[in-house]
N, C-alpha and C positions, 0 to 999 in steps of 0.2 A: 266893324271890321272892314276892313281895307280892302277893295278886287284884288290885289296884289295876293293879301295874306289868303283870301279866298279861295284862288287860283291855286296856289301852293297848296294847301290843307288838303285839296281836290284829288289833286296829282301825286299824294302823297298815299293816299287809302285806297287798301287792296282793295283786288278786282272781286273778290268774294265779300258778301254782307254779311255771311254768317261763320261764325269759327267754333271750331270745339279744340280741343286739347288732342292731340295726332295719339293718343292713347283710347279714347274713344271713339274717333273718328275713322283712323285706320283698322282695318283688320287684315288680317294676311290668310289667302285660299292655299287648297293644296298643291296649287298649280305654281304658287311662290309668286301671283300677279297678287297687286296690293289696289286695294278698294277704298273709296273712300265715299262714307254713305251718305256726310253732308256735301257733297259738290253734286251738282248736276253732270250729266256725262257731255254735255255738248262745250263747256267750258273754253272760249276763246279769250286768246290776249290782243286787241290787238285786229282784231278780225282772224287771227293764225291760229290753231289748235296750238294749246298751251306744252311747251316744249322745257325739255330738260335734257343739258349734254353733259356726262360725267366722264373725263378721260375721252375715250376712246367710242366707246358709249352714248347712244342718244335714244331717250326716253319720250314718247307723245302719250298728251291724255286724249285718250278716242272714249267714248260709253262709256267713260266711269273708272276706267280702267285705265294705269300704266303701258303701255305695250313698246316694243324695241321694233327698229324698224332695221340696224344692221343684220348684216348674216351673221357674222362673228357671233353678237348679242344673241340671235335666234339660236344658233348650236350651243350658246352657253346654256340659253335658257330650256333649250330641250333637254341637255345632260343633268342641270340642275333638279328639271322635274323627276327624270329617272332618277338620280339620287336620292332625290323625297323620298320618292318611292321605294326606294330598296333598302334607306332607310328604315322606314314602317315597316318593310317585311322584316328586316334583323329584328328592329324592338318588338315584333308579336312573335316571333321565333325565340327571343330571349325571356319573355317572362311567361312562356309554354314550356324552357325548358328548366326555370327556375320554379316553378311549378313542378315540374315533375321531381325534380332533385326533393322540393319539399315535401311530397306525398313516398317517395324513397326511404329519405330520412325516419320520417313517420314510421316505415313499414320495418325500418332494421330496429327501431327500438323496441316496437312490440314484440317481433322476434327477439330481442335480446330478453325481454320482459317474461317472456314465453319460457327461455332458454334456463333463466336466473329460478323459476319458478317452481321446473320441472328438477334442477340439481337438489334444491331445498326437499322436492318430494321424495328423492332416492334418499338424499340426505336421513329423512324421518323415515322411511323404510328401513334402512339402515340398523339406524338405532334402534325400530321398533324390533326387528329380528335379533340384534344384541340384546336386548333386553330379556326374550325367552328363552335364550339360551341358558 
């Protein structure tokens, strides 16, 4: 092979030796910062801490970690967090109260169960009293 082709092949291969498939490798915290457990936290391009600018947006990997370094992105990302969060309060709030509706339900049919039980026993009273007469 050629220095040429060499060179090339060189300059061509990411900066990472190890790869997984970003469905195993990433996972996402509650804080909505995204980890990834095969890179190292100190990860330079370059000699630069490895960067990413989307729009408006600019993303650094410090420790492992994504982090935003605009203000805009930090107020996003605070409001975001609180959302999480108030999110998971609704969702344990909702199926505490679909819970309870189902222990409710539960409780009207045995009262109905109750209800249907007690007619049938007048019922044969009933009869049993026409009958001695």
């Amino acid at each position: 092979m050629s220095s040429t082709m060499r060179s090339l092949r060189d300059s061509l291969k990411s900066p990472f030796t190890r790869r997984k498939s970003l469905n195993s490798s990433m996972r996402s915290s509650l804080d909505g910062s995204l980890h990834y457990d095969d890179m190292p936290g100190d990860v330079t391009m370059g000699g630069k801490p490895m960067q990413l600018k989307l729009g408006e947006h600019e993303l650094v990997w410090e420790d492992g970690v994504w982090r935003s370094d605009t203000p805009a992105a930090s107020a996003d990302h605070r409001e975001t967090v609180a959302l999480r969060k108030r999110n998971l309060q609704l969702e344990e709030e909702n199926q505490l109260l679909h819970y309870k509706m189902s222990l409710l339900l539960d409780m009207l049919t045995v009262a109905n169960l109750e209800i249907e039980a007690m007619k049938e026993d007048v019922k044969n009273i009933r009869q049993a009293s026409h009958a001695r007469k």
